[in-house]
C-alpha positions in Angstrom: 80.3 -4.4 -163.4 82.2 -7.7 -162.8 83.1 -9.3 -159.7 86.6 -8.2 -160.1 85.6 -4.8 -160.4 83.3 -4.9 -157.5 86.3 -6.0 -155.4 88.5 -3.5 -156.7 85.9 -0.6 -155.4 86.1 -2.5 -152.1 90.1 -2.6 -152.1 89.7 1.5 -153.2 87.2 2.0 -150.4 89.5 0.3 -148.1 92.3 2.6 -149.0 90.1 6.0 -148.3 89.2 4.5 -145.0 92.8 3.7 -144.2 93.7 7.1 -145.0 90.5 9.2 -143.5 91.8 6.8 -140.5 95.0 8.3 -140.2 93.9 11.5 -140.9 91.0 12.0 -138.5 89.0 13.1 -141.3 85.5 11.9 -140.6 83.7 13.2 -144.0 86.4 11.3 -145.7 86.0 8.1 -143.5 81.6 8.1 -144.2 82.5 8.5 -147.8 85.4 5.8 -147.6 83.0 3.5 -145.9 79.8 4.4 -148.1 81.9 3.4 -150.9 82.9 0.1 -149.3 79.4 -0.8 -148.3 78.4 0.3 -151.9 81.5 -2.1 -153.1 80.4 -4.7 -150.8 76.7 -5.2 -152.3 77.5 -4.6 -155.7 80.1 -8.2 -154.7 77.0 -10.0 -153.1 74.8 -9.1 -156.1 76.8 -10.8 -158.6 76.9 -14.1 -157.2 78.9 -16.4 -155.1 80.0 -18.8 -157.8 83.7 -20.1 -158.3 86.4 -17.5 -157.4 89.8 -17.9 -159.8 92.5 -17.8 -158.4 92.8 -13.7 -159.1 89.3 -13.3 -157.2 90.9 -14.9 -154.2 94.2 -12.5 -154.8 91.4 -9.7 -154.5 89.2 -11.1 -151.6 92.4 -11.6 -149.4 93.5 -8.0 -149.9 90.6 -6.9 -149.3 90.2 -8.8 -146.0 93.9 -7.6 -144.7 92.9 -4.1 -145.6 89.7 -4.4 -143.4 91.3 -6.2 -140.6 93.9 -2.9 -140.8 91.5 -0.9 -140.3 89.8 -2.7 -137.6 93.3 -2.3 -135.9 93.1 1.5 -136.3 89.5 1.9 -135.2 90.5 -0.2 -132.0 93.3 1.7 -131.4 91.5 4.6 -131.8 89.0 3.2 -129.5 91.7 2.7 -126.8 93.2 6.1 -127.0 89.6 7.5 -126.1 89.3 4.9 -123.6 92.5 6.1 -121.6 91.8 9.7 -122.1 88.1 9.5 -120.7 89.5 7.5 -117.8 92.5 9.7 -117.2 89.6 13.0 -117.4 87.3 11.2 -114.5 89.8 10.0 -112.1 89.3 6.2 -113.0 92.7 5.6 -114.4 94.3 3.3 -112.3 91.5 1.0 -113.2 93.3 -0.4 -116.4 96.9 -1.0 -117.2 99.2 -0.1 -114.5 103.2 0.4 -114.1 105.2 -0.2 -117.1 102.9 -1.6 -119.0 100.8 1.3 -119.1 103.4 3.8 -119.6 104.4 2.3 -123.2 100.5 2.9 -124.2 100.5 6.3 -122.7 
């Protein structure tokens, strides 16, 4: 395996968790992120020596995938946040008036 390919299971990885994401599917998203992981060592154990200029293509998309999901899992994150606080009374404790209607 290549450090191109290595990337490219990363960049795949990155799409399954995108979409287990979206989905809610949580034996997708532990697969998706098994496979990334996976991805992610094979990457390390090749080396860090000069990336081309088609490595870097590959490294950045990886990194803008991973930062989307980031996004998701916050926003996920949020969501449970809001409904744990709106379930024990404590609402009022974080955004309030219009601000916290256009989250709700």
């Amino acid at each position: 395996m290549t450090r191109r390919d290595a990337l490219v299971r990363v960049i795949d990885a990155l799409h399954a968790e995108i979409a287990a994401l979206k989905a809610n599917d949580v034996a997708a998203l532990e697969r998706a992120t098994a496979d990334k992981l996976a991805g992610i060592d094979a990457v390390a154990t090749l080396g860090t020596g000069p990336a081309g200029p088609d490595l870097r293509a590959l490294a950045d998309e990886a990194n803008r995938l991973n930062e989307t999901c980031r996004i998701y899992v916050n926003l996920m994150a949020a969501n449970v946040r809001r409904r744990l606080q709106t379930l024990t009374g404590d609402a009022g404790s974080g955004l309030t008036g219009a601000v916290a209607r256009a989250y709700a």
